[in-house]
VOBA-502811 format. One record per residue (C-alpha): residue number from 1; residue in one letter; chain; z, y, x. Coordinates in pm, 1 decimal. Layout:
! residues N
n|res|chain|Z|Y|X
NUM|A|A|Z|Y|X
...
***
This chain:
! residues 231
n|res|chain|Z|Y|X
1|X|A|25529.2|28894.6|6834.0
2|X|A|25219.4|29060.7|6887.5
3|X|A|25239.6|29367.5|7127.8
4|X|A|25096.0|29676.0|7055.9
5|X|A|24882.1|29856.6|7330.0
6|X|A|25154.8|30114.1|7398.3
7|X|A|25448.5|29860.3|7470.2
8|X|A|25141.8|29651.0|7668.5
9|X|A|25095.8|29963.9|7873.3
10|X|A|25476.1|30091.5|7868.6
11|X|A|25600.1|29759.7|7985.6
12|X|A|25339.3|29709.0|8251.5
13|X|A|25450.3|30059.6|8402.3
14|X|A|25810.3|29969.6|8384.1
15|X|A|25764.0|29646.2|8584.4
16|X|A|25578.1|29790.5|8826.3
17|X|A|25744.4|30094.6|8923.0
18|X|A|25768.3|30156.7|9308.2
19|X|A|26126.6|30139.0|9479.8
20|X|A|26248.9|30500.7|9494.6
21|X|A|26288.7|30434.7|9827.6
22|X|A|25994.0|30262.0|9912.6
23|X|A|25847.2|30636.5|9965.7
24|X|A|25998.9|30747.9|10315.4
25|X|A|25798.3|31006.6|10379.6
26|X|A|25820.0|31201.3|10032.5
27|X|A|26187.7|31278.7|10083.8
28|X|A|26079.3|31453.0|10454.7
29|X|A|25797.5|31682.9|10252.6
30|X|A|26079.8|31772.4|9949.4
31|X|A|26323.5|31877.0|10152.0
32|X|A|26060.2|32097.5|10390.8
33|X|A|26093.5|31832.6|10676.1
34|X|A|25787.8|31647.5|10710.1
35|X|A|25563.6|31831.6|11024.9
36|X|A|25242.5|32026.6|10905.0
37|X|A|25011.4|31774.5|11067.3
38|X|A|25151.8|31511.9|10911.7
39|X|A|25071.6|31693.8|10554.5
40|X|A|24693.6|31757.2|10777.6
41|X|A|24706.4|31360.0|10824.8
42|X|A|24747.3|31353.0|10441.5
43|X|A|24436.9|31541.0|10317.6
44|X|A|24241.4|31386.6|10591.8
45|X|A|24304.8|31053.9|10459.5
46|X|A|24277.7|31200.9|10149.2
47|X|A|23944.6|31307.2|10175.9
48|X|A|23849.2|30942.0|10242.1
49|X|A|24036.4|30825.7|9947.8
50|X|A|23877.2|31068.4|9690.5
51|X|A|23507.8|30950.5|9823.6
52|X|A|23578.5|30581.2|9801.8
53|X|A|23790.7|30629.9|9466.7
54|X|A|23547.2|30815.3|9277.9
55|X|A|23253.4|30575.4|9343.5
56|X|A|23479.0|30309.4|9243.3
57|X|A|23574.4|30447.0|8929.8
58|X|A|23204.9|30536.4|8897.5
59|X|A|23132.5|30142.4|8953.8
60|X|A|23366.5|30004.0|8742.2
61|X|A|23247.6|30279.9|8438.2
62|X|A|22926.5|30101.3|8457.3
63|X|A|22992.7|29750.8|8454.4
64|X|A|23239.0|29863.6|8157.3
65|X|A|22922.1|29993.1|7923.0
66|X|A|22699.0|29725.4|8058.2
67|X|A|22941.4|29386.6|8023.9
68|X|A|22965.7|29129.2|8275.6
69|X|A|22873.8|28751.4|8268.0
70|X|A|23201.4|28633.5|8135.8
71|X|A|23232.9|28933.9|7855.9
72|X|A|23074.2|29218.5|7658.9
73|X|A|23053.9|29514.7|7712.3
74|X|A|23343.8|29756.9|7666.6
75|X|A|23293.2|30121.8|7604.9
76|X|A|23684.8|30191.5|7604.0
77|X|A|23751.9|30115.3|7911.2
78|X|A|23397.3|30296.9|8034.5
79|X|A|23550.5|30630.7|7880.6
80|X|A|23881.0|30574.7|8065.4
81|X|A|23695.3|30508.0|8391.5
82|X|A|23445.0|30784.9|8379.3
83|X|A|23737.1|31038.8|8282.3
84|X|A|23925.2|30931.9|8647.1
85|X|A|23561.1|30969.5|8770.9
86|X|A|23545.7|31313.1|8688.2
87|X|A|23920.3|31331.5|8788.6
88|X|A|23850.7|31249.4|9155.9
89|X|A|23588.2|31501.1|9143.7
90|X|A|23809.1|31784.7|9070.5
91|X|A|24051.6|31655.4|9293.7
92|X|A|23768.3|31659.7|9581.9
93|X|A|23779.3|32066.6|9489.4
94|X|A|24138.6|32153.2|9508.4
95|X|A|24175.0|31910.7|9792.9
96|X|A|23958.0|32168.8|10023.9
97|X|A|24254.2|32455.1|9983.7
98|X|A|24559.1|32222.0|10051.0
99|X|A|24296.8|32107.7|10360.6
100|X|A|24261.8|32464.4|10501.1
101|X|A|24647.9|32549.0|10442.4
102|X|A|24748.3|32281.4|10710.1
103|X|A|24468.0|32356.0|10961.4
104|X|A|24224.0|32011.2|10841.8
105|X|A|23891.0|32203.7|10867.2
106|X|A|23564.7|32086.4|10866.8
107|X|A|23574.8|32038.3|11300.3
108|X|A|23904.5|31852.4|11260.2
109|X|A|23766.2|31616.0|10965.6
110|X|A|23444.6|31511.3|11180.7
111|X|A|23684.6|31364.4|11476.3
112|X|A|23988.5|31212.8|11297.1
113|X|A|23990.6|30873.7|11241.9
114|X|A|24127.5|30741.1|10904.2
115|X|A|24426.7|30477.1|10974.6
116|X|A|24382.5|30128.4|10806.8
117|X|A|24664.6|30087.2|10616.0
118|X|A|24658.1|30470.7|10447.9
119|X|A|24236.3|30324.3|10344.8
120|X|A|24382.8|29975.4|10212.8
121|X|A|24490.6|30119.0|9915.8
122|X|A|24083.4|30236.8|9812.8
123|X|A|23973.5|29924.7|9954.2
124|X|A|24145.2|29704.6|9690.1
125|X|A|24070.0|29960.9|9427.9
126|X|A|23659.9|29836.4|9554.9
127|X|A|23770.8|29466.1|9522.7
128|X|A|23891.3|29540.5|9178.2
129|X|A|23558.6|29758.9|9065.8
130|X|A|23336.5|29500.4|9214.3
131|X|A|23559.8|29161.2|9068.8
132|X|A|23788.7|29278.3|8804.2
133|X|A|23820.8|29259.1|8471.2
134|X|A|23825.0|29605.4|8327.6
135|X|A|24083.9|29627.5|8043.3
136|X|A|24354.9|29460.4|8384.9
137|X|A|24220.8|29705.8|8601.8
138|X|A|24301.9|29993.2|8365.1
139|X|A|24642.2|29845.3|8266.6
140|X|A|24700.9|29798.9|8690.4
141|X|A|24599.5|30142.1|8750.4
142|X|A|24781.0|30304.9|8466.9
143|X|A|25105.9|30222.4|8633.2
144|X|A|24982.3|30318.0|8976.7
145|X|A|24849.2|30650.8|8836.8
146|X|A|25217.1|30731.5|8664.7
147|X|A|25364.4|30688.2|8994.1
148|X|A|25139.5|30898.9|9226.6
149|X|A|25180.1|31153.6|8960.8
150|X|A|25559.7|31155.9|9028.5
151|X|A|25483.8|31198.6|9384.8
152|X|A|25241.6|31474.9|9344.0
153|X|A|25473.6|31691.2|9153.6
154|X|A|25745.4|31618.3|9399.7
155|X|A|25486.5|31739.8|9696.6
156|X|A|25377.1|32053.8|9469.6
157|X|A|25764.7|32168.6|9454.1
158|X|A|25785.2|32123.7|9823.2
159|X|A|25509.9|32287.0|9934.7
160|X|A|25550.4|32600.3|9745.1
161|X|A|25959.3|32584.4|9779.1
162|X|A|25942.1|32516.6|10147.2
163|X|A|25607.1|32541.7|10312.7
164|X|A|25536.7|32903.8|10136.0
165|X|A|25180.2|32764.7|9974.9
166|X|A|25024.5|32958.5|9709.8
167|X|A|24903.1|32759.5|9363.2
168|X|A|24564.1|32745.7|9534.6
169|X|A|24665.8|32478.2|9813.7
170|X|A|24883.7|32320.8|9606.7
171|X|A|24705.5|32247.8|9311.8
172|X|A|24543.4|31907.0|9427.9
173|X|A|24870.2|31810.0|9381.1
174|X|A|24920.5|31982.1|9035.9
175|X|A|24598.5|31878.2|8892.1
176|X|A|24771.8|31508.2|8897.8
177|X|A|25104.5|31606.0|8842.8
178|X|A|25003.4|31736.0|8527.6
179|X|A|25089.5|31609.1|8163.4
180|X|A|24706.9|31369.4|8087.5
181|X|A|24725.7|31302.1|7690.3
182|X|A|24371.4|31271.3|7740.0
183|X|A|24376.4|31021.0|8002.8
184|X|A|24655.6|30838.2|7828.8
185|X|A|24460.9|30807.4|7480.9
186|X|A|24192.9|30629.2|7651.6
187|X|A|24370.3|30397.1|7840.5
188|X|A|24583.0|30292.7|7528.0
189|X|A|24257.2|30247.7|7346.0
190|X|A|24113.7|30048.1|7651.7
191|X|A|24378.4|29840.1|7624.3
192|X|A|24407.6|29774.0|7279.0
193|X|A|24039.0|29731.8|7284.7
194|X|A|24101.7|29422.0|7558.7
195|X|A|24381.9|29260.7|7311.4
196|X|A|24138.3|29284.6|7042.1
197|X|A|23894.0|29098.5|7206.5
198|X|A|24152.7|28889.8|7407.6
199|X|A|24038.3|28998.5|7748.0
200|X|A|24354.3|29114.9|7908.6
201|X|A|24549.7|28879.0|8130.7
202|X|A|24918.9|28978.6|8155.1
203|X|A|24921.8|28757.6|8523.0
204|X|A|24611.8|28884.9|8676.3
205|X|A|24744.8|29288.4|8574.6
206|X|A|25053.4|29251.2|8741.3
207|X|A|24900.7|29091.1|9057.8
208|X|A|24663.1|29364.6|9097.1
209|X|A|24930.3|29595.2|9009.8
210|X|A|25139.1|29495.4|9269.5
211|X|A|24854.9|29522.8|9515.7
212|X|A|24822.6|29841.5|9387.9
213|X|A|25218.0|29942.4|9474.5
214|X|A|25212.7|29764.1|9787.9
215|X|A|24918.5|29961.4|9917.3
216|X|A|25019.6|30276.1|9819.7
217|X|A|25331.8|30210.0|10007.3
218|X|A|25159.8|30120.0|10320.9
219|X|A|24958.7|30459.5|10248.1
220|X|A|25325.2|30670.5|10259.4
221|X|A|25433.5|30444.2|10546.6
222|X|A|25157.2|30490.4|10828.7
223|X|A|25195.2|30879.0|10742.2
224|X|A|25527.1|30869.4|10748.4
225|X|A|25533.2|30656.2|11098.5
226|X|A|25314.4|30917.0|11199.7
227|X|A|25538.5|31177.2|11147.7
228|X|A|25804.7|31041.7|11359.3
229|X|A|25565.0|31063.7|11618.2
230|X|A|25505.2|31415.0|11605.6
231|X|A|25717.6|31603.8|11856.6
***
């Protein structure tokens, strides 16, 4: 039976939901234990993310509109790209309160040095602008996206419940926390677009999308390892 693009996208999310407890350090930061410079660590890696996110997104918006050798183009998935473009973007904003709140100014940014497995996770999300299809790569990311948004909204609680922030430093975290009908609508027409035109492999989305999961849990890990450090 033919699938629409909501059970395409539903089902893809529901197979590759994280482990609840894959996350080890977002049960430290609800419950107020997690050490303010590991939450510093966090928008310092952060910041990197965002930069190499964004141009991604950016990347893979273009080769959307302009096709690729092996299809045409596909202004669908362009919109949904260029809206998590513009995403990232406000997210670079909101990111600069949560920074001051845990002491990650400017000085502190120019000598840390991002750890490799918290930048894996925007390094794949490169491979896949640069060499993916785009209707997979929205279908991979669409799961990844609903579970960072469960995180966020965990983090927002905490931090306000816990770390006394005001809705200024937390609302990197609320901006993707949020409800995103918007973002939603165009990644169900993205992906009906791609069944249309028979572009979407099942196999190669849930590869990447385990990628995905895998390096967002190395991301939570190495912070979370870091933490344990911390005296």
């Amino acid at each position: 039976m033919t699938r629409t693009a909501r059970e395409l996208l539903e089902g893809v999310t529901g197979k590759l939901a994280p482990d609840p407890h894959a996350n080890r350090l977002l049960p430290l930061i609800a419950r107020g234990a997690a050490q303010v410079d590991t939450l510093a660590a966090l928008a310092l890696e952060e910041r990197h993310v965002i930069a190499a996110d964004h141009r991604a997104f950016v990347h893979l918006a273009e080769r959307s509109a302009a096709g690729t050798r092996t299809s045409a183009p596909d202004p669908a998935s362009a919109a949904f790209f260029e809206m998590l473009a513009e995403d990232e973007v406000r997210a670079g904003e909101r990111l600069t309160a949560f920074a001051a709140a845990v002491g990650a100014d400017e000085a502190r940014a120019a000598e840390y040095e991002p750890l490799a497995d918290c930048q894996a996770y925007p390094a794949y999300v490169a491979l896949l602008a640069l060499n993916g299809e785009p209707a997979d790569v929205v279908l991979a990311l669409g799961a990844n996206v609903a579970a960072w948004g469960g995180y966020c909204e965990t983090i927002a609680e905490a931090l306000r419940r816990h770390y006394g922030f005001d809705d200024a430093a937390c609302a990197f975290f609320d901006l993707f926390a949020a409800p995103a009908p918007e973002l939603e609508n165009r990644a169900l027409a993205a992906v009906q677009a791609g069944l249309d035109a028979d572009r979407i492999s099942l196999d190669e989305v849930l590869r990447h999308g385990r990628l995905l999961q895998a390096y967002e849990t190395r991301f939570w890990h190495a912070l979370w390892e870091q933490d344990q450090r911390v005296v």
